[in-house]
N, CA and C atoms of all chains as a GROMACS GRO file, in nm:
protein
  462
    1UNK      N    1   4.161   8.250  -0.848
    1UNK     CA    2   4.215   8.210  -0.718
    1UNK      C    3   4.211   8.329  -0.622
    2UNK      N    4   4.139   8.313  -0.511
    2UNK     CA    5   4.131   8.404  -0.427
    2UNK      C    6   4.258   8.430  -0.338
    3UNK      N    7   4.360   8.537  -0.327
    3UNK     CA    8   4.438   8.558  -0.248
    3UNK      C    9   4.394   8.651  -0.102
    4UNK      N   10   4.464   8.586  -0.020
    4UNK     CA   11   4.423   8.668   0.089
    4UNK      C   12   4.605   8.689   0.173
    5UNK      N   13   4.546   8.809   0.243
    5UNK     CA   14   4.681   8.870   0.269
    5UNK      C   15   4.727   8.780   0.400
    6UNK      N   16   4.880   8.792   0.435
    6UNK     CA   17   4.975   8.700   0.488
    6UNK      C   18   4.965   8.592   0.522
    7UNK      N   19   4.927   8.530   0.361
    7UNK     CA   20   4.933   8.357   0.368
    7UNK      C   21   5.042   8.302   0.417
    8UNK      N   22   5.077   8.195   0.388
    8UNK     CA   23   5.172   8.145   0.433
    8UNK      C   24   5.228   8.116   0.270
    9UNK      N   25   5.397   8.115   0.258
    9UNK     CA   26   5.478   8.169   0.130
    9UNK      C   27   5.398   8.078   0.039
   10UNK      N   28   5.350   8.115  -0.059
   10UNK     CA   29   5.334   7.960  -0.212
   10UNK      C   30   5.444   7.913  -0.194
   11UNK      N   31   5.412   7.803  -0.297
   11UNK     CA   32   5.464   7.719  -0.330
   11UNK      C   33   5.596   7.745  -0.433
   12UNK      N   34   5.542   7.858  -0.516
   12UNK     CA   35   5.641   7.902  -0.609
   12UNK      C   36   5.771   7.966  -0.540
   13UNK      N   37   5.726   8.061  -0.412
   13UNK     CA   38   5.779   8.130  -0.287
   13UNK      C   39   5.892   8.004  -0.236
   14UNK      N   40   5.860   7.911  -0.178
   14UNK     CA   41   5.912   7.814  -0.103
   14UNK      C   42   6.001   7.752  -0.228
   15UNK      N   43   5.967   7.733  -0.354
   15UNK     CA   44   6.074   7.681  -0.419
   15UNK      C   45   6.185   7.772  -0.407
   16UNK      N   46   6.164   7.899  -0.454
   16UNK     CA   47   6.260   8.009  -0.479
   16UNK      C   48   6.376   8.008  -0.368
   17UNK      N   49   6.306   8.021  -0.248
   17UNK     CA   50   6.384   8.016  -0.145
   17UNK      C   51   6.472   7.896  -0.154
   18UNK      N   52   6.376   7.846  -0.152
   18UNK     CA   53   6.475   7.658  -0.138
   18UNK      C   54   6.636   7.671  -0.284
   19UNK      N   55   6.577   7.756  -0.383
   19UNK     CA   56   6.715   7.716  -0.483
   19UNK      C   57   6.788   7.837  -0.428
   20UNK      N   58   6.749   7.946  -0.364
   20UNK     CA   59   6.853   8.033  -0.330
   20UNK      C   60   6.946   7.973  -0.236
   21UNK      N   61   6.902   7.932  -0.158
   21UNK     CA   62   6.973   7.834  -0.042
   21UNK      C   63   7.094   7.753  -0.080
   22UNK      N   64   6.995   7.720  -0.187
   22UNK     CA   65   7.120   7.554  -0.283
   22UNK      C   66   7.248   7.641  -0.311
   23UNK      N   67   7.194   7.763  -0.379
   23UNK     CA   68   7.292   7.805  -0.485
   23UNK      C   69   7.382   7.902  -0.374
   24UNK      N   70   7.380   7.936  -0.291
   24UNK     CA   71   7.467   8.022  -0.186
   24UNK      C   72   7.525   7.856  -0.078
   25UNK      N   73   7.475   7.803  -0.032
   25UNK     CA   74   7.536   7.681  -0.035
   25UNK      C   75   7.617   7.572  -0.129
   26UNK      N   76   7.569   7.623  -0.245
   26UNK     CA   77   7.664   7.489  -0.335
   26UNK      C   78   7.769   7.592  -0.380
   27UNK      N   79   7.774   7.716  -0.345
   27UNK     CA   80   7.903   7.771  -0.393
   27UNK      C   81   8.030   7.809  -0.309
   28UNK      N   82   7.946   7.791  -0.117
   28UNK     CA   83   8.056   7.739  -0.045
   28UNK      C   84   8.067   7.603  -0.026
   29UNK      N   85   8.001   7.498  -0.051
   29UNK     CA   86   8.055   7.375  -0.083
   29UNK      C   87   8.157   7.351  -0.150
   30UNK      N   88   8.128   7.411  -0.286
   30UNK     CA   89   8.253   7.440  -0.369
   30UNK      C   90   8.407   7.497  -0.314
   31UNK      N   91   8.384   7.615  -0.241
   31UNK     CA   92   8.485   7.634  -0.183
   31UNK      C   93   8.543   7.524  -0.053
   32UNK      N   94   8.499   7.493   0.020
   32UNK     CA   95   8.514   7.359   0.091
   32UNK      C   96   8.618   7.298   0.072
   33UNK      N   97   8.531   7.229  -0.066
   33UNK     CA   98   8.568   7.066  -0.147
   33UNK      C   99   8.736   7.135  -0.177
   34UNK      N  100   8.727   7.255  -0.233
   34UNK     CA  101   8.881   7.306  -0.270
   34UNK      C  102   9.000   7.274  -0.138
   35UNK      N  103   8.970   7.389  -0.059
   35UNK     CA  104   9.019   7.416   0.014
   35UNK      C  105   9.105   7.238   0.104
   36UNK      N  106   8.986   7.163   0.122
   36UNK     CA  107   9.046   7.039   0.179
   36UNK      C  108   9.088   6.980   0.072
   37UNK      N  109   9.094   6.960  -0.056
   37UNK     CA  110   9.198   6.899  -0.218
   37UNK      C  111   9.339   6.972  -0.143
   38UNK      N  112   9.341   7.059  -0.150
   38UNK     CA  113   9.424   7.149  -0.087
   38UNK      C  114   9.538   7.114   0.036
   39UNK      N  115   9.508   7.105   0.108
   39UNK     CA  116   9.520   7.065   0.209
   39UNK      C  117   9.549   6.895   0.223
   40UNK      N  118   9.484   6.806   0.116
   40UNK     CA  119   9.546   6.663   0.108
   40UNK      C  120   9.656   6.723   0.039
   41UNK      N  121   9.630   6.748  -0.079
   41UNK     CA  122   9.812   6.761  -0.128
   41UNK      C  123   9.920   6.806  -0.026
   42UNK      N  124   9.887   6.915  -0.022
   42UNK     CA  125   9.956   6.976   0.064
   42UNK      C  126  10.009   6.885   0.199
   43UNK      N  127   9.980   6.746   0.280
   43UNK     CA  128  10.036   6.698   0.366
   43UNK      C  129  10.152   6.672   0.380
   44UNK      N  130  10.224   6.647   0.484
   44UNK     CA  131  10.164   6.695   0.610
   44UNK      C  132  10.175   6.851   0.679
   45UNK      N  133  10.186   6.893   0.600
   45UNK     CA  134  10.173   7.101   0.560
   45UNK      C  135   9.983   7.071   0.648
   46UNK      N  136   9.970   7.206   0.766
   46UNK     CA  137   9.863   7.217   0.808
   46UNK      C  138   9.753   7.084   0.814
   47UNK      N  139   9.871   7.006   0.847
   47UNK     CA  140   9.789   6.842   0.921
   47UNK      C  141   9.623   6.899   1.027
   48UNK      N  142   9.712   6.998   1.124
   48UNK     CA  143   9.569   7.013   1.222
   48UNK      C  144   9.466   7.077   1.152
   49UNK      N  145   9.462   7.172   1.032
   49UNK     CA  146   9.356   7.156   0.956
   49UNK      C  147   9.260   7.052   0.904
   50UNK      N  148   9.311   6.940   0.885
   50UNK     CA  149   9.231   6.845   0.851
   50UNK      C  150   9.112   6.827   0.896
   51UNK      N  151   9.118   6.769   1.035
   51UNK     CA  152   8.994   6.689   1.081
   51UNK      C  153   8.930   6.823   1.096
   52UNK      N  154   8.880   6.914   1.088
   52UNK     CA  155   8.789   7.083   1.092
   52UNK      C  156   8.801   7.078   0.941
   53UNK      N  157   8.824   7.058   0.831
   53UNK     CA  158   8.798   7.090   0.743
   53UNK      C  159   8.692   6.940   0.650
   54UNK      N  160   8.759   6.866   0.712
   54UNK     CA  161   8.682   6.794   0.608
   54UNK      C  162   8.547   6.728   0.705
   55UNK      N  163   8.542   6.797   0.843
   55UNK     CA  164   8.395   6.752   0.890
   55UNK      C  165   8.285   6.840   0.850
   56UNK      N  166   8.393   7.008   0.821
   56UNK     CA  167   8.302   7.110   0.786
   56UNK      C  168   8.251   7.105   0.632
   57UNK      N  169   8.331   7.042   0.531
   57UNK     CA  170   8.296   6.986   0.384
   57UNK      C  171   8.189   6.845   0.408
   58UNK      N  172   8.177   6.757   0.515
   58UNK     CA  173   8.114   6.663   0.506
   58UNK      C  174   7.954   6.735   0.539
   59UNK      N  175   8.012   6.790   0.621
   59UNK     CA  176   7.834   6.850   0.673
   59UNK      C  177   7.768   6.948   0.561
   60UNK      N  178   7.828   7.024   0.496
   60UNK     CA  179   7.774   7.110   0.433
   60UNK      C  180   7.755   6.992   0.283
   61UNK      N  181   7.822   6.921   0.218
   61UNK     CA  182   7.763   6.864   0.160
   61UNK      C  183   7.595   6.768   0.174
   62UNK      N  184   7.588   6.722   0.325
   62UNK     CA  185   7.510   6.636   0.364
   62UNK      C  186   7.382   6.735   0.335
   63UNK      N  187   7.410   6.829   0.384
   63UNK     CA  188   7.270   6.949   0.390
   63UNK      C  189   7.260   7.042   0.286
   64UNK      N  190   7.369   7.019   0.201
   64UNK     CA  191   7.326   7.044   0.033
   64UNK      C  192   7.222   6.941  -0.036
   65UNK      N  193   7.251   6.779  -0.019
   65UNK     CA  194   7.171   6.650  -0.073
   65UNK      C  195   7.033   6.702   0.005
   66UNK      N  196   7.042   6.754   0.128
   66UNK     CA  197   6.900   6.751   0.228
   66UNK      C  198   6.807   6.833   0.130
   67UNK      N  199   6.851   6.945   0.142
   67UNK     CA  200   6.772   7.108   0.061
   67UNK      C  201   6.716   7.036  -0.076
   68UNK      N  202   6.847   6.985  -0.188
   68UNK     CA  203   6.794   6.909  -0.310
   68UNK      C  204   6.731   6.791  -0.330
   69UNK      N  205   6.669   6.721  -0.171
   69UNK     CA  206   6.581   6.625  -0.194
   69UNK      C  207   6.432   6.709  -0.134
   70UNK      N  208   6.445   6.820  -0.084
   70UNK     CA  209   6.326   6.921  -0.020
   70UNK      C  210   6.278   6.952  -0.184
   71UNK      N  211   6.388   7.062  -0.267
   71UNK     CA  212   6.309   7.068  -0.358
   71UNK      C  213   6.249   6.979  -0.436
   72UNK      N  214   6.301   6.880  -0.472
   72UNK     CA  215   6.239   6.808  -0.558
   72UNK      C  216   6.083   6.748  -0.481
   73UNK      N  217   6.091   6.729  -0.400
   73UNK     CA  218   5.972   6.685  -0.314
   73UNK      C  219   5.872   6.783  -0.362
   74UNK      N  220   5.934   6.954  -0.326
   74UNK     CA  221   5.828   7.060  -0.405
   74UNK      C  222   5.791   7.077  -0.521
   75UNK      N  223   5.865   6.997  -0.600
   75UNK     CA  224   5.894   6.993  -0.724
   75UNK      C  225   5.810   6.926  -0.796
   76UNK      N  226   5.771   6.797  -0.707
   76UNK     CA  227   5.676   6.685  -0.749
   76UNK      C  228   5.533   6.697  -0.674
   77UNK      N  229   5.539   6.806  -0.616
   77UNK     CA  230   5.427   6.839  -0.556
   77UNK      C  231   5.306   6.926  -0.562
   78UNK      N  232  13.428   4.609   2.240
   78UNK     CA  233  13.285   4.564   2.348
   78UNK      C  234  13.244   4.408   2.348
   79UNK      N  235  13.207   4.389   2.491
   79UNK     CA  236  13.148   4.292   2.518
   79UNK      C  237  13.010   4.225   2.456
   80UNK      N  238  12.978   4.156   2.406
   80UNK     CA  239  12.862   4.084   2.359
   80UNK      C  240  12.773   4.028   2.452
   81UNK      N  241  12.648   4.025   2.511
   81UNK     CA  242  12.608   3.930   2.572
   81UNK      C  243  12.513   3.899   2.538
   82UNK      N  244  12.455   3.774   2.500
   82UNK     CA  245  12.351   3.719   2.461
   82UNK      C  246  12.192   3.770   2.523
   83UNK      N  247  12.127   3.734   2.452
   83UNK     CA  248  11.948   3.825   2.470
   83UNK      C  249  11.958   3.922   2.587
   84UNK      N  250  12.026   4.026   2.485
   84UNK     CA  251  12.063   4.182   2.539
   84UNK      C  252  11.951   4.224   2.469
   85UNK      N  253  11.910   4.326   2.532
   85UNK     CA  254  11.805   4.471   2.429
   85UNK      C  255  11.826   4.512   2.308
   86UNK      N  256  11.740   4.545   2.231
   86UNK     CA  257  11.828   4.593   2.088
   86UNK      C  258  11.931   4.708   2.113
   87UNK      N  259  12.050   4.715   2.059
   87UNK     CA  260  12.102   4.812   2.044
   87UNK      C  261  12.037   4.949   1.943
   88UNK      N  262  12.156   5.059   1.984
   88UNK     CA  263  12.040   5.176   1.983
   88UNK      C  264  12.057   5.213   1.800
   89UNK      N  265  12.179   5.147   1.741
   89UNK     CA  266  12.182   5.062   1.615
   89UNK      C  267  12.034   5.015   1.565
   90UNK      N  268  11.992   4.926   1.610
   90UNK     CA  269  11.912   4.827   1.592
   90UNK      C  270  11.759   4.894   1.561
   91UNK      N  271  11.752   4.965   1.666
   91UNK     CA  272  11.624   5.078   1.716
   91UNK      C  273  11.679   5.169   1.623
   92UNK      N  274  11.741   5.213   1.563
   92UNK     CA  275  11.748   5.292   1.459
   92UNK      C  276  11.683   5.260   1.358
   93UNK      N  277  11.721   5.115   1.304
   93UNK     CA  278  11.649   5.090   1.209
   93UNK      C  279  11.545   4.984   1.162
   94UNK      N  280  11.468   4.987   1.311
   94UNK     CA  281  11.380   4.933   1.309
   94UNK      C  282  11.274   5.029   1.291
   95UNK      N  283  11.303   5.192   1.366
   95UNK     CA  284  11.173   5.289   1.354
   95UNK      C  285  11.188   5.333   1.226
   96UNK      N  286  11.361   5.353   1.142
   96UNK     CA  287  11.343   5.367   0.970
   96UNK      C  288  11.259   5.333   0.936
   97UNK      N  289  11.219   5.167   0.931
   97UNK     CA  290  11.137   5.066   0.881
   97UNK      C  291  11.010   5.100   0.846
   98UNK      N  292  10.979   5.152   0.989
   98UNK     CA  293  10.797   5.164   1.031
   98UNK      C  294  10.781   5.294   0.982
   99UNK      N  295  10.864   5.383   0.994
   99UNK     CA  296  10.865   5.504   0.910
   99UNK      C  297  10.812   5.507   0.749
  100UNK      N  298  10.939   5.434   0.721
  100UNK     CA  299  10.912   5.378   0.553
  100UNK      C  300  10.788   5.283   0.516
  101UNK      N  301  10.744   5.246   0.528
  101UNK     CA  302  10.665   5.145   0.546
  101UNK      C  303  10.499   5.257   0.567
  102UNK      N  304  10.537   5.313   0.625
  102UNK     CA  305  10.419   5.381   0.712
  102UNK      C  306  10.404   5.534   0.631
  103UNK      N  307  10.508   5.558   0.591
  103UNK     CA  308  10.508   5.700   0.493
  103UNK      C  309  10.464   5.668   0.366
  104UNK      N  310  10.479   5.539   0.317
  104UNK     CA  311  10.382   5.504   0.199
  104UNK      C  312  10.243   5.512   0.200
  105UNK      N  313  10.199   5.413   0.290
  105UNK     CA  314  10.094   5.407   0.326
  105UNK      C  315  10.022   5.581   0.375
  106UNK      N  316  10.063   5.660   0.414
  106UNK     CA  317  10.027   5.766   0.460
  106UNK      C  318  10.011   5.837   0.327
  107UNK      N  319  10.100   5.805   0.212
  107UNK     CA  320  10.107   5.860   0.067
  107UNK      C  321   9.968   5.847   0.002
  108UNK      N  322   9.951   5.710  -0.009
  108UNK     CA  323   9.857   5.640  -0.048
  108UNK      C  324   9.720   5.671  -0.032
  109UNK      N  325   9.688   5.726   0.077
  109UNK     CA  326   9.565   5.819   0.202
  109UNK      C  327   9.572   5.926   0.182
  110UNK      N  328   9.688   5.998   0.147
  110UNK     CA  329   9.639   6.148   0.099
  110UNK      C  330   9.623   6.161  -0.005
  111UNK      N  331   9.637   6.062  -0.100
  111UNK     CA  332   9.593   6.068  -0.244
  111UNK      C  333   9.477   6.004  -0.247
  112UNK      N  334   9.422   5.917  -0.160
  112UNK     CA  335   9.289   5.916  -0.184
  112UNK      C  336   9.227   6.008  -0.106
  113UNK      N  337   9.204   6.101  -0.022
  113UNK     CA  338   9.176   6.183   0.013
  113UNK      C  339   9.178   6.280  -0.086
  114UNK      N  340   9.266   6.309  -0.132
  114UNK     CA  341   9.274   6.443  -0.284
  114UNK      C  342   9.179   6.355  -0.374
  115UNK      N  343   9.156   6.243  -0.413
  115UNK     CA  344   9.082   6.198  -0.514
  115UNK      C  345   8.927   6.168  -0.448
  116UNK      N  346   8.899   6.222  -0.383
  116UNK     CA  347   8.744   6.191  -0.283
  116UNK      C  348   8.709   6.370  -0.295
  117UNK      N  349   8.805   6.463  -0.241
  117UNK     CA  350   8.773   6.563  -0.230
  117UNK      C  351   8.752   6.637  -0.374
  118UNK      N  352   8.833   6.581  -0.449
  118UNK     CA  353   8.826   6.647  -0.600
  118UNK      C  354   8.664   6.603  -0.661
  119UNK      N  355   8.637   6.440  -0.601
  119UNK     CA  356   8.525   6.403  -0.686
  119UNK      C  357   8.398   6.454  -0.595
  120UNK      N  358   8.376   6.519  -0.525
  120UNK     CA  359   8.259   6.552  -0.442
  120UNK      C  360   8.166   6.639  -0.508
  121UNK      N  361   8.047   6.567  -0.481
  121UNK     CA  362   7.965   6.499  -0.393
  121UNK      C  363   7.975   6.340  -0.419
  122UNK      N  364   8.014   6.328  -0.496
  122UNK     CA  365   8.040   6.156  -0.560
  122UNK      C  366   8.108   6.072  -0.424
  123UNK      N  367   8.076   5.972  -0.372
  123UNK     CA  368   8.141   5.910  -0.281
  123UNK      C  369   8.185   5.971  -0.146
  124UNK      N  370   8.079   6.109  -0.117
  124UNK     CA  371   8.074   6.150   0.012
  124UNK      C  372   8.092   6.101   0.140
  125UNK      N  373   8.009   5.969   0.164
  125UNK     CA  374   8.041   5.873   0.283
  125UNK      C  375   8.127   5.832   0.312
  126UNK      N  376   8.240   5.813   0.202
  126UNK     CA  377   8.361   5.754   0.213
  126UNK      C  378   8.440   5.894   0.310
  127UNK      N  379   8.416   6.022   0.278
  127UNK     CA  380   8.503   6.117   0.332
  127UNK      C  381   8.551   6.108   0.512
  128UNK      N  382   8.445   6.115   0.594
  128UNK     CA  383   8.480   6.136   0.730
  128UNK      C  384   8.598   6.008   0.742
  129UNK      N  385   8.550   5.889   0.677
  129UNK     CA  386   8.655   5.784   0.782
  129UNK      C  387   8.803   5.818   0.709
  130UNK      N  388   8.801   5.862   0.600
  130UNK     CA  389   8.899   5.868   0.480
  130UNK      C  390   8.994   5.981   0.550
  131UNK      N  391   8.946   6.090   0.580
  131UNK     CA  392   9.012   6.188   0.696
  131UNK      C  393   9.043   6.142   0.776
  132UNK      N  394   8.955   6.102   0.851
  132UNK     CA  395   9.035   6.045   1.011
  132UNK      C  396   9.142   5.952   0.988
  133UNK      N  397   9.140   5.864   0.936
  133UNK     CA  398   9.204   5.789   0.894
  133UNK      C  399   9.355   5.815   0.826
  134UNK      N  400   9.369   5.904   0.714
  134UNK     CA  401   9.483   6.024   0.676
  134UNK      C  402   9.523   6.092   0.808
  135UNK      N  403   9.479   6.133   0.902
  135UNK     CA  404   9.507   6.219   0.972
  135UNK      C  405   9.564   6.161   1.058
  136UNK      N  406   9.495   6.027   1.150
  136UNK     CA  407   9.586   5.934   1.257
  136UNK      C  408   9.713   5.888   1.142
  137UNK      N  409   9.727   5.870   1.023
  137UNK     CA  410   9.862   5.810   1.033
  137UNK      C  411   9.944   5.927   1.014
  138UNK      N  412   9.950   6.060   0.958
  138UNK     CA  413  10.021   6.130   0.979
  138UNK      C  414  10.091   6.145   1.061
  139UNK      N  415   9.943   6.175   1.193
  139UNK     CA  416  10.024   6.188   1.337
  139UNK      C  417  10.108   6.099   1.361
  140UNK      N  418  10.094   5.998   1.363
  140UNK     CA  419  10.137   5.860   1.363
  140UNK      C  420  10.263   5.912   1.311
  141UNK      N  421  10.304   5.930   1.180
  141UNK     CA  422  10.433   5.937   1.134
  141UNK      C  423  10.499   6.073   1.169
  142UNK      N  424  10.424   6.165   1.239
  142UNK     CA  425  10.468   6.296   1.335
  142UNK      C  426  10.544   6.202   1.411
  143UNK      N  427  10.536   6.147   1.490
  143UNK     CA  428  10.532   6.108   1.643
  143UNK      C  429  10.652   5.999   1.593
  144UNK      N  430  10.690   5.825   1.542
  144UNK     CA  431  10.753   5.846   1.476
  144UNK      C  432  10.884   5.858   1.449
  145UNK      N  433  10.837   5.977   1.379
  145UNK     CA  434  10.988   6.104   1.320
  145UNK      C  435  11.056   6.161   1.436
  146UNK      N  436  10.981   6.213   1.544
  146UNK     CA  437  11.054   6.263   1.654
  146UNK      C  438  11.101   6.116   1.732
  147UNK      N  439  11.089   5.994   1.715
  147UNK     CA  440  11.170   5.952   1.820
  147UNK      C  441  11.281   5.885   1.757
  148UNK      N  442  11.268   5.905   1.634
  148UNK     CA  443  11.395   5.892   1.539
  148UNK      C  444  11.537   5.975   1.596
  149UNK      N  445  11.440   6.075   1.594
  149UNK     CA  446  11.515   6.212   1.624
  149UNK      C  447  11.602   6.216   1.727
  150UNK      N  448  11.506   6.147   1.845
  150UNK     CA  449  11.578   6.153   1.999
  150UNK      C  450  11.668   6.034   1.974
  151UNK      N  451  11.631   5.937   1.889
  151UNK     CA  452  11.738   5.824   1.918
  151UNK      C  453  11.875   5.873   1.861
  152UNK      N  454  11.837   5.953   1.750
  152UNK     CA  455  11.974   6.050   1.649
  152UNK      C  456  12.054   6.075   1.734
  153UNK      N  457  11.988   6.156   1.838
  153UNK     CA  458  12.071   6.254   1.905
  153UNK      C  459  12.109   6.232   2.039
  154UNK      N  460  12.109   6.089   2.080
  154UNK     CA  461  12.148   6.032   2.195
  154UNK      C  462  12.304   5.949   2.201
   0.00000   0.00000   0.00000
């Protein structure tokens, strides 16, 4: 296989990236998901936390599923 | 005191009519933050359910914020 200099990343490249992403994202997801468990118990203790916490856990989950349907796409590709 | 027929509720009456909606409404508010703690604990599982599940916990809180203070003012009138 002929390489030539500043291809654009492989494929192997673009996975890597893609699980670093997951894995620094799925470990503030994790923190998230806590933090608002948290915060339900805890009601009505830091009520105005709510709606900021669990839009910021909804989104970061949504674009955790996004990234892990990218890799697999690379995955199968 | 005088009695007179289809008078306003007394402030008796309005006492414990907002008890009511209180009680009534503090269950229900129970009920929502425990499914909220049981959505947030199971995540990513049943994600979609989260945004309305918040908002939803969160208006009746306020709801039972709001409420509690006119309990309050009726207390103290």
């Amino acid at each position: 296989m002929v390489q030539v200099a500043n291809t654009s990343p492989t494929l192997d490249e673009q996975k890597n990236e893609l699980k670093t992403r997951i894995r620094k994202l799925n470990s503030k997801a994790g923190q998230m998901k806590m933090d608002l468990h948290d915060i339900a118990e805890g009601l009505p203790a830091d009520l105005e936390k709510l709606p900021e916490a669990a839009t910021k856990t909804y989104d970061i989950f949504c674009q955790l599923q996004d990234l892990r349907q990218q890799l697999k796409v690379l995955e199968n590709s």
